[in-house]
VEXTORSE-915626 format. One record per atom (N, C-alpha, C): atom name; x, y, z. Coordinates in nm, 2 decimals, padded with zeros to 4 digits. Layout:
{CA,{X,Y,Z}}
...
% end
This chain:
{N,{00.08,-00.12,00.00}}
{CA,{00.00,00.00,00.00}}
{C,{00.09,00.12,00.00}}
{N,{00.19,00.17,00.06}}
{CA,{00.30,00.26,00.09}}
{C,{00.36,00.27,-00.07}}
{N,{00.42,00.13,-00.14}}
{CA,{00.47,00.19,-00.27}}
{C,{00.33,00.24,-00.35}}
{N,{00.24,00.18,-00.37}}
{CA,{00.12,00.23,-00.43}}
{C,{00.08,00.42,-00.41}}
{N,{00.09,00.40,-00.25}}
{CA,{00.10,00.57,-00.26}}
{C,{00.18,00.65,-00.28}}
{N,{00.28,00.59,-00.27}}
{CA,{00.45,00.70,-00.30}}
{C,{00.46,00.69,-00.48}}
{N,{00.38,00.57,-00.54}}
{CA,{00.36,00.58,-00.67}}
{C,{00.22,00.71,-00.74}}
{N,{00.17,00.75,-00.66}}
{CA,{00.02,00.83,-00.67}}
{C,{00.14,00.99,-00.62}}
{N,{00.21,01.01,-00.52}}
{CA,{00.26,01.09,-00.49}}
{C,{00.36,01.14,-00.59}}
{N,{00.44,01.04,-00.66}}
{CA,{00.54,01.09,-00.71}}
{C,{00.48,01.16,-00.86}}
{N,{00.36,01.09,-00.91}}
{CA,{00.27,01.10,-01.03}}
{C,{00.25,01.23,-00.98}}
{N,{00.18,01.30,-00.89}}
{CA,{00.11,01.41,-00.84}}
{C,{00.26,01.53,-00.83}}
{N,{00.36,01.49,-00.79}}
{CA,{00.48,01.59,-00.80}}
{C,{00.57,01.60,-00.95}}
{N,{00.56,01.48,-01.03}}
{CA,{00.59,01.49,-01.20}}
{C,{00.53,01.61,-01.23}}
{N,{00.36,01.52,-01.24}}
{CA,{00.26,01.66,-01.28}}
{C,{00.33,01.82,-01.24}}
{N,{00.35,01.79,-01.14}}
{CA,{00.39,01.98,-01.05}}
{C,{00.47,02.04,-01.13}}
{N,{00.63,01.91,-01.12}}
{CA,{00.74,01.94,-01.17}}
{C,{00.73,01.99,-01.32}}
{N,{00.62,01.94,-01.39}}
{CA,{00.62,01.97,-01.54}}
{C,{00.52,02.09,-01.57}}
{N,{00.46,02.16,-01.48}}
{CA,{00.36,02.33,-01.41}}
{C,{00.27,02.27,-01.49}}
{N,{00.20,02.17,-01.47}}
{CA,{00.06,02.09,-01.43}}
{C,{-00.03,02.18,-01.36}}
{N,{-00.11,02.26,-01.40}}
{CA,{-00.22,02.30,-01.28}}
{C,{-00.16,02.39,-01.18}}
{N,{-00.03,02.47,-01.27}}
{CA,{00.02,02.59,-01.17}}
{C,{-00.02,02.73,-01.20}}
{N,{-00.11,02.73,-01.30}}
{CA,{-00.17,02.84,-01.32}}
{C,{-00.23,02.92,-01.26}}
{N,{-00.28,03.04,-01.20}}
{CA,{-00.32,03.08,-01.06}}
{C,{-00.45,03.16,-01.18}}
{N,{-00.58,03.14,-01.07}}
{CA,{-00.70,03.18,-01.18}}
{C,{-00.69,03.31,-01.21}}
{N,{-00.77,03.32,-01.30}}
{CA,{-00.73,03.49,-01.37}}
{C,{-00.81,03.54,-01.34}}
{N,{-00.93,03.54,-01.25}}
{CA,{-01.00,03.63,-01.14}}
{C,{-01.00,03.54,-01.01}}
{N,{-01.05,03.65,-00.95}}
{CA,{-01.07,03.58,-00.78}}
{C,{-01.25,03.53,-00.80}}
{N,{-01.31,03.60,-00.85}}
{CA,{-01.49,03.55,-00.81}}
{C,{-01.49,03.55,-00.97}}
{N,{-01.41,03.47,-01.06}}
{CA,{-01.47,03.42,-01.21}}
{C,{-01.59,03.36,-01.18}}
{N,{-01.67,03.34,-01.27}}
{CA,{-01.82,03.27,-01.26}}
{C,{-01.77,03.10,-01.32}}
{N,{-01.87,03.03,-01.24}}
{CA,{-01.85,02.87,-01.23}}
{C,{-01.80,02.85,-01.36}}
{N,{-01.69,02.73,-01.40}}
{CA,{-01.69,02.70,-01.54}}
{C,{-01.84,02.64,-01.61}}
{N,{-01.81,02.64,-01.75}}
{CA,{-01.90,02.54,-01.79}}
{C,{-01.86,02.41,-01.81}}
{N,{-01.93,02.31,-01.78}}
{CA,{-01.93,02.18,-01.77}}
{C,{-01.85,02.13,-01.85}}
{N,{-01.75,01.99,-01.84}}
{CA,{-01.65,02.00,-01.97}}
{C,{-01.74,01.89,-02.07}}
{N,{-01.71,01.89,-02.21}}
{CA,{-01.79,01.87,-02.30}}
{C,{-01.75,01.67,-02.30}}
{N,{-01.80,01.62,-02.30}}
{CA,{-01.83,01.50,-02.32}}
{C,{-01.66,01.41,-02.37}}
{N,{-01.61,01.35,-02.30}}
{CA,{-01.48,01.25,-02.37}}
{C,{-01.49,01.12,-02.40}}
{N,{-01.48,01.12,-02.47}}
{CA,{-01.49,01.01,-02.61}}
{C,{-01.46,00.89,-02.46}}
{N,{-01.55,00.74,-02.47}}
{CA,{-01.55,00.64,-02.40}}
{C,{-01.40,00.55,-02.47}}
{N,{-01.35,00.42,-02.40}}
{CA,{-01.26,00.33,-02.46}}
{C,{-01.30,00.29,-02.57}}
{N,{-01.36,00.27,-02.61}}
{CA,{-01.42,00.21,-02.79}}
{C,{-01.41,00.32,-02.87}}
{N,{-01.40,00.45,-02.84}}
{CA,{-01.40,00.56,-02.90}}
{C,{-01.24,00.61,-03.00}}
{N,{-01.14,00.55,-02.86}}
{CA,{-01.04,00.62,-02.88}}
{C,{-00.95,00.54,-03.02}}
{N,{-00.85,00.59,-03.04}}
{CA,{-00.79,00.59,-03.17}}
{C,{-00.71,00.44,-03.10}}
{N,{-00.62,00.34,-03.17}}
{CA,{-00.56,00.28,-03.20}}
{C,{-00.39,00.31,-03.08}}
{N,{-00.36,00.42,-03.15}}
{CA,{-00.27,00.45,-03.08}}
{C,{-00.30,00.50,-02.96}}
{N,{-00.39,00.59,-02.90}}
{CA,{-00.45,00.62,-02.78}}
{C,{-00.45,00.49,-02.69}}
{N,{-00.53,00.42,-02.76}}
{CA,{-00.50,00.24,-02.66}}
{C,{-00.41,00.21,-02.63}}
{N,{-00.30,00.25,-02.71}}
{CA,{-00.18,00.20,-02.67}}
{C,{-00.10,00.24,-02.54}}
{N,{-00.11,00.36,-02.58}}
{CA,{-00.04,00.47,-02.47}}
{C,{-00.13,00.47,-02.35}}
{N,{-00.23,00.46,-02.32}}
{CA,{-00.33,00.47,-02.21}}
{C,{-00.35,00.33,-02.14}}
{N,{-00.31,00.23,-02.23}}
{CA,{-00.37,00.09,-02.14}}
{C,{-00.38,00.05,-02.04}}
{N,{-00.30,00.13,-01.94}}
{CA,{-00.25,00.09,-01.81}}
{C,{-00.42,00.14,-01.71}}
{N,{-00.42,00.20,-01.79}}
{CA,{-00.60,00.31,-01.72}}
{C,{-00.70,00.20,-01.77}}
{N,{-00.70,00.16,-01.91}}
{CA,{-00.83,00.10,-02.01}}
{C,{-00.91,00.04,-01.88}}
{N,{-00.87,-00.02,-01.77}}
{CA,{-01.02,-00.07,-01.68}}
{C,{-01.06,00.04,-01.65}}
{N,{-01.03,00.15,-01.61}}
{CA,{-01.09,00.26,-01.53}}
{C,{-01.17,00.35,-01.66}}
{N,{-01.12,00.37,-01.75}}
{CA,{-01.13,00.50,-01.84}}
{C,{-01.26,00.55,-01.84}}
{N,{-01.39,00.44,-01.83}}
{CA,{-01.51,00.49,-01.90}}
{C,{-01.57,00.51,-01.75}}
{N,{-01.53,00.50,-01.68}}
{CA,{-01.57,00.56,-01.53}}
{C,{-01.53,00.70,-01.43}}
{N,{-01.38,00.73,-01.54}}
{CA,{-01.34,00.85,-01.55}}
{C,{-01.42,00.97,-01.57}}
{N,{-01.42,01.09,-01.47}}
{CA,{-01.52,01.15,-01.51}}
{C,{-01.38,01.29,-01.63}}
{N,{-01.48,01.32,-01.68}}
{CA,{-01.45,01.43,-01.83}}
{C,{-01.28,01.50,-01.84}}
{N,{-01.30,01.55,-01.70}}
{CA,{-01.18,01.62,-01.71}}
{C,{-01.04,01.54,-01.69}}
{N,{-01.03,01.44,-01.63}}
{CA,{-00.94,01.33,-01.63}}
{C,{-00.94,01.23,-01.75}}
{N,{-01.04,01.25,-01.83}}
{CA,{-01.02,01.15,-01.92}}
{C,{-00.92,01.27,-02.04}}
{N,{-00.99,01.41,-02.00}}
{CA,{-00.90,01.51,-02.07}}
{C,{-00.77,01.52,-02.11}}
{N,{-00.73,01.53,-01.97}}
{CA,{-00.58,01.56,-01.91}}
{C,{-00.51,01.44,-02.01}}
{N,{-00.57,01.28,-01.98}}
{CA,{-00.50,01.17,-02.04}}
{C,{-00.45,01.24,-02.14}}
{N,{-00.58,01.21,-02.26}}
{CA,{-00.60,01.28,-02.40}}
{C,{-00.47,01.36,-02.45}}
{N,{-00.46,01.46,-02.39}}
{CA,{-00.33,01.55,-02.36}}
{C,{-00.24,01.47,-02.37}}
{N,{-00.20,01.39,-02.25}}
{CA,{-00.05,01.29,-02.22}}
{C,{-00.05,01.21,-02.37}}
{N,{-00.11,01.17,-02.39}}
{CA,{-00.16,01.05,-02.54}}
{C,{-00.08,01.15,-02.67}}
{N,{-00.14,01.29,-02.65}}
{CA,{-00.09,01.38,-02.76}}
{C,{00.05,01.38,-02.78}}
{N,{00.13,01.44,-02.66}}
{CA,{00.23,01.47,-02.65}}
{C,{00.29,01.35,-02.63}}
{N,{00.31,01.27,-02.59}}
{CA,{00.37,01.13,-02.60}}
{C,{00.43,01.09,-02.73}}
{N,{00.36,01.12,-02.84}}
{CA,{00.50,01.06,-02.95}}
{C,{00.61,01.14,-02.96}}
{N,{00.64,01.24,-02.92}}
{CA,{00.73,01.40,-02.90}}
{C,{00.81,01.38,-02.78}}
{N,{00.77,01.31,-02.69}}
{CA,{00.88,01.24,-02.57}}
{C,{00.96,01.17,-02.61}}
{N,{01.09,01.16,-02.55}}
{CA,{01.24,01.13,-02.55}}
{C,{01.16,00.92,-02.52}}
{N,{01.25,00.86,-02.52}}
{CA,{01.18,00.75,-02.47}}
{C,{01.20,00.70,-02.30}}
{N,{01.29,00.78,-02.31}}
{CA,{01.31,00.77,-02.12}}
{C,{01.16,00.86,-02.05}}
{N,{01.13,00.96,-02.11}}
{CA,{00.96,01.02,-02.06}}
{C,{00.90,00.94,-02.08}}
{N,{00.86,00.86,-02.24}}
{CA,{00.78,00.81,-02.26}}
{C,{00.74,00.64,-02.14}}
{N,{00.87,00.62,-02.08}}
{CA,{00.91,00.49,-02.02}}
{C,{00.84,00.57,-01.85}}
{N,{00.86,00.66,-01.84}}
{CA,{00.83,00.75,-01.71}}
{C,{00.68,00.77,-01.69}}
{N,{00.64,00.84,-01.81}}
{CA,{00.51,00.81,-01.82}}
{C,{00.40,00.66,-01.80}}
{N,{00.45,00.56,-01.90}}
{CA,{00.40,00.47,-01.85}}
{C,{00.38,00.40,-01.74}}
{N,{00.50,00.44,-01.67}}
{CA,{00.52,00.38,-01.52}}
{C,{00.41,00.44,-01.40}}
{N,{00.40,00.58,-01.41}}
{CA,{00.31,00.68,-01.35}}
{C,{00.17,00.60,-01.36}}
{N,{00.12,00.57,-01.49}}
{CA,{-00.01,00.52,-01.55}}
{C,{-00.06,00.42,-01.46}}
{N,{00.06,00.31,-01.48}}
{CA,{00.03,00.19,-01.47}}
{C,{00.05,00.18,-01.28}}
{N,{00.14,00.30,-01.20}}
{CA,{00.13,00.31,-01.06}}
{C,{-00.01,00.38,-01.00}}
{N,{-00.03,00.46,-01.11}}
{CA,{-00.21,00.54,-01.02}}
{C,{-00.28,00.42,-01.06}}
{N,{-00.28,00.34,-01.19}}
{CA,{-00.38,00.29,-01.23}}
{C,{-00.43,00.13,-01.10}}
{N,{-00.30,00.14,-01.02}}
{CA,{-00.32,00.02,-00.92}}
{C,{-00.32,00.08,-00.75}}
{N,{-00.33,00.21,-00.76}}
{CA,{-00.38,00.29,-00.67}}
{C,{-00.51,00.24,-00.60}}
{N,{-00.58,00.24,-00.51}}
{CA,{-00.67,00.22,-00.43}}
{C,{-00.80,00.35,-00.45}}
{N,{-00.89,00.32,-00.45}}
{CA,{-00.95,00.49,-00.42}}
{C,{-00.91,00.58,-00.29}}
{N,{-00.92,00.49,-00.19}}
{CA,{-00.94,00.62,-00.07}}
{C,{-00.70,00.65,-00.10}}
{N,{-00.66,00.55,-00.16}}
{CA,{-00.54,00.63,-00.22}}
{C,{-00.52,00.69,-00.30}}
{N,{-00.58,00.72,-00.41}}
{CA,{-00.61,00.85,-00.44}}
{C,{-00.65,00.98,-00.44}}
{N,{-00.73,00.96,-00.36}}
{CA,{-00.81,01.08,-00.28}}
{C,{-00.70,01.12,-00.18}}
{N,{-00.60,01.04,-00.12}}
{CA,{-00.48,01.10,-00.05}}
{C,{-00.40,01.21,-00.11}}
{N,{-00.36,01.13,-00.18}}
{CA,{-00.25,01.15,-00.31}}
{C,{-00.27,01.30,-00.35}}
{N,{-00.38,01.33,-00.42}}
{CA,{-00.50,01.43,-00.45}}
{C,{-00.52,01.54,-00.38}}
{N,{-00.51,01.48,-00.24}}
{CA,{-00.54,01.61,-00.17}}
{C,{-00.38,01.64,-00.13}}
{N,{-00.27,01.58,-00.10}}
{CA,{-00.14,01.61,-00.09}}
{C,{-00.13,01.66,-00.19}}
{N,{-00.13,01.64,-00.35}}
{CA,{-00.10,01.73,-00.46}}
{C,{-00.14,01.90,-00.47}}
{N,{-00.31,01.90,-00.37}}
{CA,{-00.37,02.02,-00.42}}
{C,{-00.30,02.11,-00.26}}
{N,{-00.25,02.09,-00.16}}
{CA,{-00.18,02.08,-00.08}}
{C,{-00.03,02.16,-00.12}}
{N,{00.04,02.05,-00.19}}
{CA,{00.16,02.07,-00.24}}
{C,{00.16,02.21,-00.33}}
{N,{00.04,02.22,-00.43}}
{CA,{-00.01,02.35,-00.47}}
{C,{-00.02,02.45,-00.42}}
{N,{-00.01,02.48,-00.25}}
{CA,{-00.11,02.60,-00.17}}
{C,{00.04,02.64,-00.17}}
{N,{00.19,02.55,-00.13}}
{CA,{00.24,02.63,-00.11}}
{C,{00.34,02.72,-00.18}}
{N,{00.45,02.86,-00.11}}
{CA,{00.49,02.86,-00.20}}
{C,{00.55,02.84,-00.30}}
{N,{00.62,02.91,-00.39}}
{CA,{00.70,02.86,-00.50}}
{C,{00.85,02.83,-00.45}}
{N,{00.91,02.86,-00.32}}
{CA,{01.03,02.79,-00.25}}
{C,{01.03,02.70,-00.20}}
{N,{00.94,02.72,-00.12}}
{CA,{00.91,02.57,-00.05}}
{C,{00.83,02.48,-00.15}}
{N,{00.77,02.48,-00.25}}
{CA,{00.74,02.39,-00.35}}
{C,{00.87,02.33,-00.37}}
{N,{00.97,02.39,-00.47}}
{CA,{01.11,02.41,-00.48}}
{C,{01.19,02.33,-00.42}}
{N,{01.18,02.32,-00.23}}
{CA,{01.22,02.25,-00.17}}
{C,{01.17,02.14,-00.18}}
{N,{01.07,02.04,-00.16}}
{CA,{00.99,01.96,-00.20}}
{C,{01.04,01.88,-00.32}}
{N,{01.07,01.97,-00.40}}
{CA,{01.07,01.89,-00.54}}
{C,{01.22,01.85,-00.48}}
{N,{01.34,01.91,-00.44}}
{CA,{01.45,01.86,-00.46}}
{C,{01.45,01.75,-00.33}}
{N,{01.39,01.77,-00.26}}
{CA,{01.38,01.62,-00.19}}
{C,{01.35,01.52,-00.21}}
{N,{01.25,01.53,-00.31}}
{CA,{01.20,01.41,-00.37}}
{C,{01.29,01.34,-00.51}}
{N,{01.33,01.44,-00.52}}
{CA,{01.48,01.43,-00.62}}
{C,{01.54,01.35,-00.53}}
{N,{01.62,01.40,-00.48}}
{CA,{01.75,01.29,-00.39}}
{C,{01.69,01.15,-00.34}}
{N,{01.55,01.15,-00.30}}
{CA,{01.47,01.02,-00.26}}
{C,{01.47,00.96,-00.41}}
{N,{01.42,01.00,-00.50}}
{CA,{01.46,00.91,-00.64}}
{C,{01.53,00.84,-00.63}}
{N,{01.68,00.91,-00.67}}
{CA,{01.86,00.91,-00.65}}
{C,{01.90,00.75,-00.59}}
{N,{01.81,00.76,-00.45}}
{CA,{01.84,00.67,-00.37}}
{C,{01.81,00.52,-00.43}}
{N,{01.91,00.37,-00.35}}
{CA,{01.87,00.29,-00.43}}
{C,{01.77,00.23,-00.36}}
{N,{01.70,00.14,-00.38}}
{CA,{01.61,00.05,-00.38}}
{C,{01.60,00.03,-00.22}}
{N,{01.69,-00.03,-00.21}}
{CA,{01.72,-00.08,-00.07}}
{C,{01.70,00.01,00.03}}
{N,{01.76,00.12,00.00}}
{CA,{01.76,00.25,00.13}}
{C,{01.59,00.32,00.15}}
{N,{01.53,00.32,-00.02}}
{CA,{01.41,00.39,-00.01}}
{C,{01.36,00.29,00.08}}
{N,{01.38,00.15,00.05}}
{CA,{01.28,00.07,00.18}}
{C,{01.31,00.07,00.31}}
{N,{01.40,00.08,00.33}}
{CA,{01.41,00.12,00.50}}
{C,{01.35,00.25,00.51}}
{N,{01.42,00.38,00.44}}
{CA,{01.32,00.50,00.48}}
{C,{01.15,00.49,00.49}}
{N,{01.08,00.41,00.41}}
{CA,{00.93,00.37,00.43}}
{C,{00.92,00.26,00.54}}
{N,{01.03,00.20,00.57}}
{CA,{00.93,00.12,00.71}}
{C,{00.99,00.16,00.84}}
{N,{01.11,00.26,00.84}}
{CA,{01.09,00.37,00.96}}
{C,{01.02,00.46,00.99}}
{N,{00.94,00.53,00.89}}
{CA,{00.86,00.61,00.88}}
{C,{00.80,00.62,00.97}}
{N,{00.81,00.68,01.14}}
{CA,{00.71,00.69,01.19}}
{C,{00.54,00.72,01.15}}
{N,{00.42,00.63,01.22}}
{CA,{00.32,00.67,01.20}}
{C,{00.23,00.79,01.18}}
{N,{00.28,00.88,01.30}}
{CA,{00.22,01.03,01.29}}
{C,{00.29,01.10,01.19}}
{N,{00.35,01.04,01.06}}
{CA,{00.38,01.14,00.98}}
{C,{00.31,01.11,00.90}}
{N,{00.24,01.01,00.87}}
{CA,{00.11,01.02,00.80}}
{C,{-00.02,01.10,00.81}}
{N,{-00.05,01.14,00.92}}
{CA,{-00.11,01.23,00.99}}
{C,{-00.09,01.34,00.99}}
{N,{00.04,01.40,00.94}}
{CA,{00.05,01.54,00.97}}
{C,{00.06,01.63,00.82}}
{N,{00.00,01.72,00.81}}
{CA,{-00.02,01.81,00.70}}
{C,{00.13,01.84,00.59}}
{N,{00.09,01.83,00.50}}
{CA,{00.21,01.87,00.41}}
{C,{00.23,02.00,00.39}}
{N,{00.10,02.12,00.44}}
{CA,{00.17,02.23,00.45}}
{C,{00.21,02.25,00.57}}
{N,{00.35,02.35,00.62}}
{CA,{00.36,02.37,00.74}}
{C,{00.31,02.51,00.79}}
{N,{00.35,02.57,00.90}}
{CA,{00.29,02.69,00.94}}
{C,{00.36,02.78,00.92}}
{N,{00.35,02.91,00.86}}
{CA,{00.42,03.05,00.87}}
{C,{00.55,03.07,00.97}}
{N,{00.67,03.05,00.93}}
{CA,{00.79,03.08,01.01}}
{C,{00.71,03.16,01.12}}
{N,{00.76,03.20,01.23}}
{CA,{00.80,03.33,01.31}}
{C,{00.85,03.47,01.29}}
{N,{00.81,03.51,01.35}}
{CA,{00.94,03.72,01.27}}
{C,{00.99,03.69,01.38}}
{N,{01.02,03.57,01.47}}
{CA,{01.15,03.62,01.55}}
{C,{01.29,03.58,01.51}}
{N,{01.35,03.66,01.52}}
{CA,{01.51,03.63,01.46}}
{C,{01.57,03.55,01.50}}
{N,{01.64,03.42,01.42}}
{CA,{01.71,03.28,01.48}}
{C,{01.81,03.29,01.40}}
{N,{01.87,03.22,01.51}}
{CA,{02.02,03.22,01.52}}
{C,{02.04,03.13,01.39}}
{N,{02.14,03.15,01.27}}
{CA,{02.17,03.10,01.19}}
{C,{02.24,02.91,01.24}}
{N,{02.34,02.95,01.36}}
{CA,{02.37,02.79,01.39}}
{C,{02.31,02.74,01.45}}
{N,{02.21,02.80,01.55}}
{CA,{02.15,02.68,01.63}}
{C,{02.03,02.64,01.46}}
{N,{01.96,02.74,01.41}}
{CA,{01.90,02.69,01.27}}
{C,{01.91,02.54,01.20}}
{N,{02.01,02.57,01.16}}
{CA,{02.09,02.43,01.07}}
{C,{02.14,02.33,01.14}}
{N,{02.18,02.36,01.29}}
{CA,{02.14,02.21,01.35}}
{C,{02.00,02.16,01.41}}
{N,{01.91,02.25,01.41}}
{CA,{01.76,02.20,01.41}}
{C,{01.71,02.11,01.28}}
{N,{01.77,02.16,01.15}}
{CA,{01.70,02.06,01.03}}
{C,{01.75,01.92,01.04}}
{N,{01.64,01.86,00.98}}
{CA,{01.69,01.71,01.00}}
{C,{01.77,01.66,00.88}}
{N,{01.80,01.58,00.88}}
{CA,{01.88,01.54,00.80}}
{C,{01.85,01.44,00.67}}
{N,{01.85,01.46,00.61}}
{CA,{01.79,01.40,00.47}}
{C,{01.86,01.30,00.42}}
{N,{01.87,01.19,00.41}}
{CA,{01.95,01.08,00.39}}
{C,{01.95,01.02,00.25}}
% end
């Protein structure tokens, strides 16, 4: 269940990494969208589309509009990927596509989460999860079964520093260490 969600997580920080949904709305009180217009079911789609999407084909026609969208998109731009993206992509597909629901709805709300904050501490985030990549096999799995419990529990955004002024050394030996 843990790789399933660190597979839903890493999918949801790709997206980020590639300004997925970083657009900030172009009013504050825009009026509701309109509905999105109907997406072609699995029988619908082209030849090649099956190809590149198969990892979803159980889910697709239960997909609601805007997700079957987004695919659509990925489908497009996929013969234009290097084959190391194209290899990256699949992998993403075929890790949400074995995702759980109430793990996606995790995943989902850590993504929209990972969104709220800023663009530094996004920043920071992404290069963490960079060096966790990096790491081999072996080590990511001890870091997932030390993982204390309550850090599943605790919010991915943090709280607004302080204005009180800290000491730059005691600082840097307060962060933890990233392994």
């Amino acid at each position: 269940m843990a790789k399933r969600l660190i597979g839903g997580i890493a999918l949801a920080c790709a997206l980020l990494a590639q300004g997925v949904a970083l657009a900030a709305p172009a009013q504050p009180q825009a009026p509701a969208p309109a509905p999105e217009p109907r997406q072609p079911n699995w029988g619908e789609l082209t030849a090649e589309q099956k190809r590149i999407l198969a990892p979803v084909f159980g889910e697709w026609d239960k997909m609601p509009s805007h997700q079957r969208k987004k695919l659509l998109g990925v489908a497009k731009g996929y013969p234009k990927k290097n084959p190391d993206e194209q290899q990256r992509i699949q992998k993403q597909l075929k890790d949400w596509s074995r995702l759980t629901t109430p793990e996606r709805e995790q995943a989902r709300k850590k993504y929209e989460q990972l969104k709220q904050l800023p663009p530094e501490k996004r920043q920071e985030v992404k290069q963490k999860w960079q060096k966790y990549q990096q790491l081999p096999e072996e080590k990511k799995e001890v870091l997932r079964q030390n993982k204390p419990p309550e850090a599943e529990k605790l919010p991915l955004v943090t709280p607004e520093p302080s204005k009180t002024p800290v000491d730059p050394a005691k600082a840097d030996a307060a962060k933890p260490a990233l392994n």
